[in-house]
C-alpha positions as CSV (number, residue, x, y, z in Angstrom):
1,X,0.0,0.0,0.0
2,X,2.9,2.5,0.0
3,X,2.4,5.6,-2.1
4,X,3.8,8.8,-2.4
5,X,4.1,10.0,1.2
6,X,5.6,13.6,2.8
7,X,5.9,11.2,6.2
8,X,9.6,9.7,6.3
9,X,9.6,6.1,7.6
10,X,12.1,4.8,10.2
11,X,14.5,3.0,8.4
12,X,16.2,1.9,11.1
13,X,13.7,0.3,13.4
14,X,13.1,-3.3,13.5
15,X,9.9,-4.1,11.7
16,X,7.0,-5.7,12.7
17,X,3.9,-7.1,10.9
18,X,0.2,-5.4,11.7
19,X,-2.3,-5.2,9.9
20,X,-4.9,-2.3,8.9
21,X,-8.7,-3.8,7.3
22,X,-7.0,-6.8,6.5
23,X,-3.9,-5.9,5.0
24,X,-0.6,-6.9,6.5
25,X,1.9,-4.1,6.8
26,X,5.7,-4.0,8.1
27,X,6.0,-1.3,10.4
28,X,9.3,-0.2,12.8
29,X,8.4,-1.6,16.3
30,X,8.1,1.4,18.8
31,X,7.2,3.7,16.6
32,X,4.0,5.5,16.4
33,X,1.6,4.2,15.3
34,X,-0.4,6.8,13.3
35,X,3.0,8.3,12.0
36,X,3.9,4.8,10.5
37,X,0.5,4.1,9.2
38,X,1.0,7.4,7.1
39,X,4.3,6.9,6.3
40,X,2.7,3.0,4.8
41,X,0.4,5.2,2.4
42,X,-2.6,4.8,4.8
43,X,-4.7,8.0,4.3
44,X,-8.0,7.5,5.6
45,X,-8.1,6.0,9.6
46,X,-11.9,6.2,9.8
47,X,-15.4,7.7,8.6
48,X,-17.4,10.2,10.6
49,X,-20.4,8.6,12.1
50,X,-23.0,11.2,10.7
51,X,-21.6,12.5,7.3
52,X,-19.4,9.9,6.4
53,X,-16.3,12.3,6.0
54,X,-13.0,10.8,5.9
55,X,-10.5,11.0,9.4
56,X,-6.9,10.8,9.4
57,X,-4.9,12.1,11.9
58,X,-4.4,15.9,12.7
59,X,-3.2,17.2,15.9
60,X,-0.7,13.7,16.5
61,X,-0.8,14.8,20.6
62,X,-4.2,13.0,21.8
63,X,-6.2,16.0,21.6
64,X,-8.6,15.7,18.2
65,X,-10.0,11.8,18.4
66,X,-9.5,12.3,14.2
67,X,-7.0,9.2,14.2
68,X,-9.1,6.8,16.1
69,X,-8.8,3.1,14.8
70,X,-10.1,0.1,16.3
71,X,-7.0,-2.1,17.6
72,X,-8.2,-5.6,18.4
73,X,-11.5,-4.9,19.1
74,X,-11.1,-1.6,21.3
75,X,-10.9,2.1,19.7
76,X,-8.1,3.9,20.6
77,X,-6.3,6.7,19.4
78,X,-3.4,5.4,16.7
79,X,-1.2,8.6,17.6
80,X,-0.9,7.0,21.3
81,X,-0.1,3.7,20.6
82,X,3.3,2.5,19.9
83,X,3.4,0.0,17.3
84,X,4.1,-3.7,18.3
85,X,3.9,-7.2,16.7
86,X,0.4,-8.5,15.3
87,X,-1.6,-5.4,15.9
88,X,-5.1,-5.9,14.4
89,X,-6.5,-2.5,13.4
90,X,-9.4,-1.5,11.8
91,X,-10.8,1.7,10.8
92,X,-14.0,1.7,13.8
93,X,-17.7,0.7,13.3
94,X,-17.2,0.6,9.1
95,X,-19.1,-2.7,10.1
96,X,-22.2,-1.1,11.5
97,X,-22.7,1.4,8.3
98,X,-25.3,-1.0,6.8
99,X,-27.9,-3.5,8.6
100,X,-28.6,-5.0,5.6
């Protein structure tokens, strides 16, 4: 999924696999997790309940709630997370859109 990106990613880090709806990425362990899932190409974290807009994150200190992302079943805040091994994440309730 890596595209053209103005986030530099840490070269240096060992990496780790998570993966993001289903798709496995290698990201550097420790890092943070919403810089490195920008840095992987990932531009759109999650929809906003009522409109539907597109979230990514925007303040990267905790304070906004734009980069939320469901991380093995919980919704957290991907620029306070530090990335680690076999993180599950998920952009939060995209399964709830439609009852069908």
């Amino acid at each position: 999924m890596k595209t053209a990106s103005p986030f530099l990613e840490l070269d240096d880090a060992p990496r780790v696999t998570v993966t993001f709806d289903g798709m496995p990425l290698s990201l550097p362990e420790g890092a943070n997790l919403a810089a490195t899932l920008l840095a992987a190409g990932v531009e759109v974290f999650r929809h906003t309940p009522v409109s539907g807009a597109p979230r990514a994150p925007f303040c990267m200190m905790g304070a906004c709630f734009d980069c939320l992302v469901e991380i093995d079943g919980v919704v957290r805040q991907a620029c306070m997370i530090e990335v680690s091994d076999g993180l599950k994440i998920s952009k939060p309730h995209e399964a709830q859109d439609d009852p069908a």
